[in-house]
KEDREN-975799 format. One record per residue: x, y, z of N, C-alpha, C in turn; residue in one letter; residue number from 1. Coordinates in steps of 0.001 Angstrom, whole numbers, plus 500000, padded with zeros to 6 digits. Atoms other than C-alpha are relative to their C-alpha. Layout:
! KEDREN-975799
SITE  X  Y  Z  X  Y  Z  X  Y  Z  a  NUM
...
END
This chain:
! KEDREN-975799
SITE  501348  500460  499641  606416  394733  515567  499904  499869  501521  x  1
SITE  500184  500005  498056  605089  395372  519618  499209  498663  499499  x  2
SITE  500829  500870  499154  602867  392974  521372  498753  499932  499713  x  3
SITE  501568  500283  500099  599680  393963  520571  500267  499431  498252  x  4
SITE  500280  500488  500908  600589  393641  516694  500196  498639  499744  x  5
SITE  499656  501265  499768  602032  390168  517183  499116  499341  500655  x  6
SITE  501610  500814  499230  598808  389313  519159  498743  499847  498990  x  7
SITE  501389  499827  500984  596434  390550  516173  500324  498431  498924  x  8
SITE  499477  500689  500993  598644  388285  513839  500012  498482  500331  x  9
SITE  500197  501459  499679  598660  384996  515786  498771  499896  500777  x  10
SITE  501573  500273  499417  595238  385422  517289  498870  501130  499221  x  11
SITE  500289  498743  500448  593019  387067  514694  498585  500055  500322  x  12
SITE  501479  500043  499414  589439  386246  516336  500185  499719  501229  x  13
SITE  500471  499983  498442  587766  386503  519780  501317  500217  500977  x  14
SITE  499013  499291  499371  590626  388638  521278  499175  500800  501475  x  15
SITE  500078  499787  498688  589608  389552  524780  500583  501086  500780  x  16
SITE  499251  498975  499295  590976  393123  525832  499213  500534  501352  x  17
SITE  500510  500356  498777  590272  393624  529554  500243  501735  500552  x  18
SITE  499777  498838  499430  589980  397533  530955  499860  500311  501323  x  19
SITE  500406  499109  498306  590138  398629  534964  500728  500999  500043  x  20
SITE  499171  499027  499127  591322  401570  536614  501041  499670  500746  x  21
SITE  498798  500203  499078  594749  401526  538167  499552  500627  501304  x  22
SITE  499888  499168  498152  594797  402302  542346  498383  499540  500153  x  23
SITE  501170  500453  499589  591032  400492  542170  499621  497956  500360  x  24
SITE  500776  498936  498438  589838  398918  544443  500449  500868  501414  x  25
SITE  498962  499138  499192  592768  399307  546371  500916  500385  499379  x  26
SITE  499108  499569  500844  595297  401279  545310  501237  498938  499857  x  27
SITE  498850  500687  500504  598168  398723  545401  499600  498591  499355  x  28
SITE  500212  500975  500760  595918  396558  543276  500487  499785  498682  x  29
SITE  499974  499235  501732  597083  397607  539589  500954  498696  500164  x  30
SITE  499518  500844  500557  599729  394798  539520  499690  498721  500024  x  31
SITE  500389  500594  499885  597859  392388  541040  498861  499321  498525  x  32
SITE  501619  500715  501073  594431  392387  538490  500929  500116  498589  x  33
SITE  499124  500486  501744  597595  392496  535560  500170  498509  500299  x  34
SITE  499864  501700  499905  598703  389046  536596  498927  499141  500182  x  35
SITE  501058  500756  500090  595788  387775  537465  499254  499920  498608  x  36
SITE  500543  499971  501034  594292  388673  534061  500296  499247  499001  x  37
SITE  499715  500471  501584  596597  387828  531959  500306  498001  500314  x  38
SITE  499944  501409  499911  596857  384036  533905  498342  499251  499559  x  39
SITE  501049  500783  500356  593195  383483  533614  499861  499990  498327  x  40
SITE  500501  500508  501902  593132  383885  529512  499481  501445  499737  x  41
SITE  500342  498757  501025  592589  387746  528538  501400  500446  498889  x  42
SITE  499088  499339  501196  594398  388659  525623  501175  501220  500097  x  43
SITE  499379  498245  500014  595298  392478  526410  499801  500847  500726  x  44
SITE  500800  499662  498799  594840  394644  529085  500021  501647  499909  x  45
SITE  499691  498789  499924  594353  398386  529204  499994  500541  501389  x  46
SITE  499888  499648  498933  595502  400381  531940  499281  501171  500129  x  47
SITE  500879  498687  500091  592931  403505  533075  501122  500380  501050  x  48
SITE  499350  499102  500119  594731  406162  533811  498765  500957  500982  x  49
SITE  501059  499434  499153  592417  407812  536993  500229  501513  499317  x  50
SITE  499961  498399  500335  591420  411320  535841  498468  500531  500804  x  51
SITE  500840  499947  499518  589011  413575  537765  498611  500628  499265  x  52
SITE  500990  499273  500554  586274  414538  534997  500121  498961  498977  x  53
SITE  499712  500845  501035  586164  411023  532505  498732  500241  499459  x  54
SITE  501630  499814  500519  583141  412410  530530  499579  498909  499175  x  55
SITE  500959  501124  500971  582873  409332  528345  499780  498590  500712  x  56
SITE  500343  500964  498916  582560  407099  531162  498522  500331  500508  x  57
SITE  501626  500826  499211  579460  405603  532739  499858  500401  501185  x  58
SITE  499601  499724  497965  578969  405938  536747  500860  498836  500216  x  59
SITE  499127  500675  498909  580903  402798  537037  500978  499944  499922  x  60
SITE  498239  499086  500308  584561  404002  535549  499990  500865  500741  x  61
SITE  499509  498819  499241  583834  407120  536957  499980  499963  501292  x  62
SITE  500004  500458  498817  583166  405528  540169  501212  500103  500679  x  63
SITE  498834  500513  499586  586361  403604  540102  500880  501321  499559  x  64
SITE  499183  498927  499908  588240  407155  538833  499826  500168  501339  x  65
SITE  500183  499497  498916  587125  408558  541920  500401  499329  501004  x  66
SITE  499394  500478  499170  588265  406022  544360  501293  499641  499917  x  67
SITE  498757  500712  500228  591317  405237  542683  501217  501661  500103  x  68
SITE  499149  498667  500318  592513  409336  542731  499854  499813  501811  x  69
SITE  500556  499888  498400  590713  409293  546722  501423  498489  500417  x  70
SITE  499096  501007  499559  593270  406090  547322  501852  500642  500073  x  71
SITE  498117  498777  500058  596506  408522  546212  500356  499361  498613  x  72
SITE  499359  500184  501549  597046  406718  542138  500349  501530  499308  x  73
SITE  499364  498686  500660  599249  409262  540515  500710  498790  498837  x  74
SITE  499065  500685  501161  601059  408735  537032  501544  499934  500957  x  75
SITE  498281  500798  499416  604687  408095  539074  499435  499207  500903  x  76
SITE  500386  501043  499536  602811  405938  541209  499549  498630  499184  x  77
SITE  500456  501124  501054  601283  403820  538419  501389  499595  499214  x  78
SITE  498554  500815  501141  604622  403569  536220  500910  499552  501420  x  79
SITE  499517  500741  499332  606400  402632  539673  499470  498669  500418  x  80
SITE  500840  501385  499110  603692  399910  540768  500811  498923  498929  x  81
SITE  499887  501041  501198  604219  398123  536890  501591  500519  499610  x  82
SITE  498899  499201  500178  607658  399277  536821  501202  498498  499164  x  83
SITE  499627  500903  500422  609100  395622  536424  499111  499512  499940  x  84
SITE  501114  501111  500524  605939  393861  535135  500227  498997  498861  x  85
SITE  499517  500806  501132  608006  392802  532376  500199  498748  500393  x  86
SITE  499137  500588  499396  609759  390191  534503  498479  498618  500372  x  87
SITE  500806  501065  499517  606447  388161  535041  499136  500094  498977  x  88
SITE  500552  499988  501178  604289  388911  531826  499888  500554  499082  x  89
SITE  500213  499234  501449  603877  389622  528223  499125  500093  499159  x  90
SITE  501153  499536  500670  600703  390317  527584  500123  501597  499194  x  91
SITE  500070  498881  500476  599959  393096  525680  499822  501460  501022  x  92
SITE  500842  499052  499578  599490  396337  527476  500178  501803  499887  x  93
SITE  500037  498731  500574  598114  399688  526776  499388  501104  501338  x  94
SITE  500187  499266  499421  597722  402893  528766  498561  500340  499435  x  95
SITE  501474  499460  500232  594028  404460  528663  499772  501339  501153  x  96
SITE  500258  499273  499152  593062  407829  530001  499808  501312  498870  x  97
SITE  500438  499301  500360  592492  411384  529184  501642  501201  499893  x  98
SITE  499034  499672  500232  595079  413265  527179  500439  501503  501393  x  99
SITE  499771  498628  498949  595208  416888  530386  500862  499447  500814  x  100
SITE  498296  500371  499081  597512  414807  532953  501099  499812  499912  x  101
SITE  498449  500196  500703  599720  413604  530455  500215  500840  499566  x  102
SITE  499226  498664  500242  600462  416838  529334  500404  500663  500916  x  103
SITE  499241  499774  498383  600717  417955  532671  501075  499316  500461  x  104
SITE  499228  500890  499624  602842  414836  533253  501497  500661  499249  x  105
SITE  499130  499591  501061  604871  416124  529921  500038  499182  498803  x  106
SITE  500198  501972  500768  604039  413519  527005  501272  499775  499336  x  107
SITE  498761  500364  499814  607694  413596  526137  500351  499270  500764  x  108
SITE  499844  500324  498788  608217  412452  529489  499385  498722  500163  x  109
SITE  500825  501342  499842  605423  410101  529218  499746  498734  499175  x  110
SITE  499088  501368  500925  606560  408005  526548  500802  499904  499752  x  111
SITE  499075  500662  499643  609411  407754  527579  500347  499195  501115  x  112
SITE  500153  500703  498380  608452  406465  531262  499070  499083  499395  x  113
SITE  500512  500906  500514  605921  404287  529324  500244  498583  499064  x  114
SITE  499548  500781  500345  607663  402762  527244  501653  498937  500320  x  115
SITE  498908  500975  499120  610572  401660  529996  499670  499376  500324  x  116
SITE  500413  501558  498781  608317  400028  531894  499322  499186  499118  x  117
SITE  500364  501130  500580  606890  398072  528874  498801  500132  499487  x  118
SITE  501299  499817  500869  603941  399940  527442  499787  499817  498401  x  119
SITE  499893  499905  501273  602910  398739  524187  499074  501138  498915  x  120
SITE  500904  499148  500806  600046  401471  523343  499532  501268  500774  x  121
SITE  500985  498787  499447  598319  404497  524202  498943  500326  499412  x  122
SITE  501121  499484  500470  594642  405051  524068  499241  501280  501008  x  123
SITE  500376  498722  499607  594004  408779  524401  498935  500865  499334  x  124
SITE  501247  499707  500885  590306  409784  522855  500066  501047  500294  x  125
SITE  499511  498719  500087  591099  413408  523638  500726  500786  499193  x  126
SITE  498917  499013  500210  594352  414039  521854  499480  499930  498264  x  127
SITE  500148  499682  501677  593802  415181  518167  500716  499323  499334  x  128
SITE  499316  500960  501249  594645  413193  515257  501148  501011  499541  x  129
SITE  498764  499563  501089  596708  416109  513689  500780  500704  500873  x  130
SITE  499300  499601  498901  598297  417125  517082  500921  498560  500068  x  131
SITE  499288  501388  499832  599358  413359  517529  500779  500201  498528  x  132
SITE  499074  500247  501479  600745  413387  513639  500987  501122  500310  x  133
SITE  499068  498900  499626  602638  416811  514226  500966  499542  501159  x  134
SITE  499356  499147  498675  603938  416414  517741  500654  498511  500194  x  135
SITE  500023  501098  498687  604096  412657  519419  500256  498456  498922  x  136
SITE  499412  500890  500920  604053  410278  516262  501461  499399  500237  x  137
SITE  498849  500860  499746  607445  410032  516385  501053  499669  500595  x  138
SITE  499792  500392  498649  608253  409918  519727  499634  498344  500188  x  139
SITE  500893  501607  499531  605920  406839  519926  500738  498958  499051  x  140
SITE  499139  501026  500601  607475  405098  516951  501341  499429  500041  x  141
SITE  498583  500723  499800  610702  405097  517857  499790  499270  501498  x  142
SITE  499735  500892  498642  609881  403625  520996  499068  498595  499581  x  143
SITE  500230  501571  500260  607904  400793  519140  498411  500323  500689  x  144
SITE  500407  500193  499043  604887  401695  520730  498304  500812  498988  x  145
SITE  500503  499983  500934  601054  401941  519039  498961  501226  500541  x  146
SITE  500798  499069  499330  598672  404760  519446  498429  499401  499449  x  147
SITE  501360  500842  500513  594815  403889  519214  499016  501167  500109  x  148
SITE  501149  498862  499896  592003  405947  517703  498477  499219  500254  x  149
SITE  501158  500707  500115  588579  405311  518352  498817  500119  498725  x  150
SITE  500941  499859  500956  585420  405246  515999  498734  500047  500358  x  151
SITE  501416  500188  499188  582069  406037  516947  498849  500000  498209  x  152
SITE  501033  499539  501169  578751  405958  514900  499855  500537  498928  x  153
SITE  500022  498657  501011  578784  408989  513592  501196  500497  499330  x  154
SITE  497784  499626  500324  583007  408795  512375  499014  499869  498285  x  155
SITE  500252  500108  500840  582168  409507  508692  500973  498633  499194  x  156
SITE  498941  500957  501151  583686  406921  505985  501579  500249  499812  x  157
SITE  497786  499658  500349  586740  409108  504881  500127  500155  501608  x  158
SITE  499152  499502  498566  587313  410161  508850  500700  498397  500152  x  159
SITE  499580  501605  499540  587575  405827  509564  501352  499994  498978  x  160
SITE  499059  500175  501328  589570  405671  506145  501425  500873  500973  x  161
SITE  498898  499216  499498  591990  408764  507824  500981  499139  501203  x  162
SITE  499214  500756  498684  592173  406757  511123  500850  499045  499964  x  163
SITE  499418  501304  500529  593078  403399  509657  501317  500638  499418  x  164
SITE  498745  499776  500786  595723  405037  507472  500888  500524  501293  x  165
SITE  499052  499962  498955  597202  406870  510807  500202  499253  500904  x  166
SITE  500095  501031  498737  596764  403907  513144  500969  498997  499855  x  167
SITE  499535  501134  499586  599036  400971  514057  499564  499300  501197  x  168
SITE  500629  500537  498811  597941  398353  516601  498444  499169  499419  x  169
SITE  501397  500088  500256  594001  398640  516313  499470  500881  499943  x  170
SITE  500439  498664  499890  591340  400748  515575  498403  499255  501004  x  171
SITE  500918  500094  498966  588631  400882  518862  498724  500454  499129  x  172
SITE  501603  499798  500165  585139  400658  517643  499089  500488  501012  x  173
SITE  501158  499797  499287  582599  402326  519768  498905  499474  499880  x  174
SITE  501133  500529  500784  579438  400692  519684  498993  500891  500008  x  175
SITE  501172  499155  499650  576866  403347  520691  501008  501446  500272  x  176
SITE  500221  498584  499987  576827  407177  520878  500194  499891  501624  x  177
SITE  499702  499608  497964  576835  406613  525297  501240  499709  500523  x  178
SITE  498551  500208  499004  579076  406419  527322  500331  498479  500709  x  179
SITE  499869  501371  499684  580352  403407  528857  498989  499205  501121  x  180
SITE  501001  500691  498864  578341  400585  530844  499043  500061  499823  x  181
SITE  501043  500484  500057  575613  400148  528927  499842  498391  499695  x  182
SITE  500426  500822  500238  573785  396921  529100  498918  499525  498866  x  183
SITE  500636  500655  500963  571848  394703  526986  500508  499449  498610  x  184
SITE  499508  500432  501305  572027  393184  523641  500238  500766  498589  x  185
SITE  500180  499336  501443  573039  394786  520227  498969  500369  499236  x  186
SITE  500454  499787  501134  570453  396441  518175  500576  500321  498637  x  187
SITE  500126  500502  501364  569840  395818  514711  501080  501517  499221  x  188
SITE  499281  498967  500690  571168  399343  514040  501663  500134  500083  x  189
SITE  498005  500252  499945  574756  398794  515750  500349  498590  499324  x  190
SITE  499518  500368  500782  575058  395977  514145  500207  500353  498594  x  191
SITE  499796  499079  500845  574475  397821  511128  501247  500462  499536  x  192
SITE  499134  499242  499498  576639  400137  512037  501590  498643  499810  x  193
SITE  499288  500903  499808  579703  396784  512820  500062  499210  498643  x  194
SITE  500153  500788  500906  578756  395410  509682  500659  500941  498942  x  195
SITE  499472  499121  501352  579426  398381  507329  501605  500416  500142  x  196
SITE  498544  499841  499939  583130  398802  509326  500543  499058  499493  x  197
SITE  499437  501179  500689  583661  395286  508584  499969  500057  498247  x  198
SITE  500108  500012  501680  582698  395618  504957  501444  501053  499391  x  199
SITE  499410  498754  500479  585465  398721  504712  500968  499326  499861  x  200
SITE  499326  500567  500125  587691  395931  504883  501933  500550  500122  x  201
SITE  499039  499034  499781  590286  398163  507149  501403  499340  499618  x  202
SITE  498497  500444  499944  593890  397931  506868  500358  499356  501617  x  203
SITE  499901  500515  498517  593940  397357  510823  498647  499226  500431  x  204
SITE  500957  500319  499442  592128  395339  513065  499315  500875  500543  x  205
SITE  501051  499061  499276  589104  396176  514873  499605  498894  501276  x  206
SITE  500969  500578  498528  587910  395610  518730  498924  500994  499943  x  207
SITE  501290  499202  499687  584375  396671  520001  499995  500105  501290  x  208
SITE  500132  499804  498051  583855  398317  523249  499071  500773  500139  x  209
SITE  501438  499786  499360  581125  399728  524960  498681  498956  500379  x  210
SITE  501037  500732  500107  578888  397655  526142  499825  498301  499969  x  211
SITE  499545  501254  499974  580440  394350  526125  500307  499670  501464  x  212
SITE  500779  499966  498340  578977  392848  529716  500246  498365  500456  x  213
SITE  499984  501546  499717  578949  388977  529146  500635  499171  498812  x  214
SITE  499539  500751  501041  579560  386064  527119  499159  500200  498721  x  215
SITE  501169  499995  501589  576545  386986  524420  500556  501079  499557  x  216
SITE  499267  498673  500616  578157  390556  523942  500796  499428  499562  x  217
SITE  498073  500209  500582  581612  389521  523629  499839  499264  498313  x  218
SITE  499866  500860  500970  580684  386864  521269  498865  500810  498470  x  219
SITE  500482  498937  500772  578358  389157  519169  500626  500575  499176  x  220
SITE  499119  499530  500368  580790  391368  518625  501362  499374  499064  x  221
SITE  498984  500894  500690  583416  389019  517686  499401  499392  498694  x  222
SITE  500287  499841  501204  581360  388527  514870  500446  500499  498668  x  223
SITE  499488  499009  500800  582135  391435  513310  501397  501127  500097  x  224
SITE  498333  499262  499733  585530  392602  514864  501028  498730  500352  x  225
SITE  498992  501059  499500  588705  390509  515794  499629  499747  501725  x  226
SITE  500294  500295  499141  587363  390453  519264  499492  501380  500786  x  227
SITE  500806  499173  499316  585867  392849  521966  501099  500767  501385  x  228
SITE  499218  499276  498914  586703  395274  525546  499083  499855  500269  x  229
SITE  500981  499959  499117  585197  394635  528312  500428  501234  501258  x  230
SITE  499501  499266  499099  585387  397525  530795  498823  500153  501565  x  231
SITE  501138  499602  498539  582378  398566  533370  499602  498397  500487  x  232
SITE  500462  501222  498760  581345  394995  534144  501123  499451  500547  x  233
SITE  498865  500678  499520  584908  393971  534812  499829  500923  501329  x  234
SITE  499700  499193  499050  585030  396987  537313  498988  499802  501164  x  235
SITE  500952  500729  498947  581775  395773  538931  500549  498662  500831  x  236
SITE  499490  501605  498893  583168  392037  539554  501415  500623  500661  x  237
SITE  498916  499515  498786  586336  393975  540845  499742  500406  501179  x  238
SITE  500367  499203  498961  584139  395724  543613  499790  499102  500784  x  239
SITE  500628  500860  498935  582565  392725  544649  501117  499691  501263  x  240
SITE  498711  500792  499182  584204  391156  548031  500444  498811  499841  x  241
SITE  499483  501510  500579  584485  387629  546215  500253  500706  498849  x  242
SITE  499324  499615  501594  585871  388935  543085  500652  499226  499483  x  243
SITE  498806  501111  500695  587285  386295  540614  500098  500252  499057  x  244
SITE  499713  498889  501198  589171  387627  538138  500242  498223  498934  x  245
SITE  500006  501457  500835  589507  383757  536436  498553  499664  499518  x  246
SITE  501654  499910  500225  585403  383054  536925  499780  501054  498899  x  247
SITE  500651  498986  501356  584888  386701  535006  500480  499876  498706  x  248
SITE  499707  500451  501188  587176  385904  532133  499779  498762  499359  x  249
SITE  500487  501010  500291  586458  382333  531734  498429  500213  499563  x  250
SITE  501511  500401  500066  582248  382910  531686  500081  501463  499007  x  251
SITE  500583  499490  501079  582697  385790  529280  500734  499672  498480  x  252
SITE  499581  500734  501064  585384  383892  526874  499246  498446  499200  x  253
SITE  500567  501071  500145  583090  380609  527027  499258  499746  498355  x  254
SITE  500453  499796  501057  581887  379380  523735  498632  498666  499556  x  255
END
């Protein structure tokens, strides 16, 4: 059992997974906004993985891609920054990015450099379900280490059913058809939508992401999943020049 499953199991509501770009705002920030995160009270943290074409990103991921590749973040730069991160926390944490670098990288290669320095997951919405079962499965299992599919809208019944059965960890809910960094409150239809995953009564947990901005999202969501991802507004309060990475998790955990 990793980190994240030992997190689902002793915390099974309002789980708090926290997404930025590594090498943003400055590049030798990536170990910094880990410690800081995981002292103010987030649960889990995913690491983005700068790539230069993130089509399911918003403008403000793809923002922070773009300054964080323009800063010099490379994958041997990122697994050297968190290289001993072990040594100061054990939060959960998962890689995030777009499966073309890590194959470039070598994904042999890359879970095995991932899981030295203490990665407990990989979320790669690119790599094929029956490419991952064939090829990387069990690479990843013997290193203990969870892969995460996502689910959007339109994932039919049996596809969710498929995912759940290949998944360990969690399975990522999408909430909307867009891309990341939309605002506002849930319509009636995504909840819908959150309500009928919950009813499927998965074998794995479920987080919701997209779109989760404040404390009314988060808590929304947590409704109907074990807790939520917050990604584009975290990356906003990272830009600011007062940035408090305690203030943003505190006022969107508040209850």
């Amino acid at each position: 059992m990793n980190r994240i499953q030992k997190l689902f199991q002793h915390k099974p509501s309002r789980i708090l997974s926290v997404f930025f770009t590594a090498g943003f705002p400055r590049l030798n920030d990536t170990r910094r906004v880990i410690l800081e995160l995981a002292q103010a009270g987030a649960d889990m943290i995913e690491i983005g993985m700068p790539y230069s074409d993130p089509i399911a990103d918003g403008p403000t991921i793809q923002h922070s891609n773009q300054i964080a590749l323009a800063n010099g973040m490379s994958l041997n730069l990122l697994f050297e920054q968190i290289r001993d991160i072990r040594r100061e926390t054990d939060i959960p944490l998962l890689l995030m990015g777009y499966v073309n670098p890590v194959l470039q990288y070598g994904m042999e290669r890359f879970i095995e450099k991932a899981a030295e320095v203490g990665i407990d997951g990989l979320i790669l919405p690119d790599l094929p379900m029956a490419e991952y079962q064939l090829l990387y499965c069990p690479l990843m299992d013997a290193k203990g280490m969870s892969n995460i599919f996502l689910v959007t809208p339109q994932t039919s019944q049996a596809r969710i059913r498929q995912i759940d059965e290949a998944s360990q960890g969690f399975i990522y809910v999408v909430s909307s058809d867009s891309t990341t960094g939309r605002t506002g409150s849930f319509s009636d239809t995504q909840k819908a939508y959150f309500q009928r995953i919950q009813e499927m009564e998965l074998r794995n947990p479920t987080l919701i992401g997209f779109g989760i901005h404040d404390a009314e999202t988060f808590s929304a969501a947590s409704q109907y999943a074990c807790g939520a991802i917050v990604g584009s507004a975290f990356i906003k309060a990272l830009e600011s020049e007062n940035a408090d990475i305690h203030t943003f998790v505190h006022t969107l955990i508040k209850q």
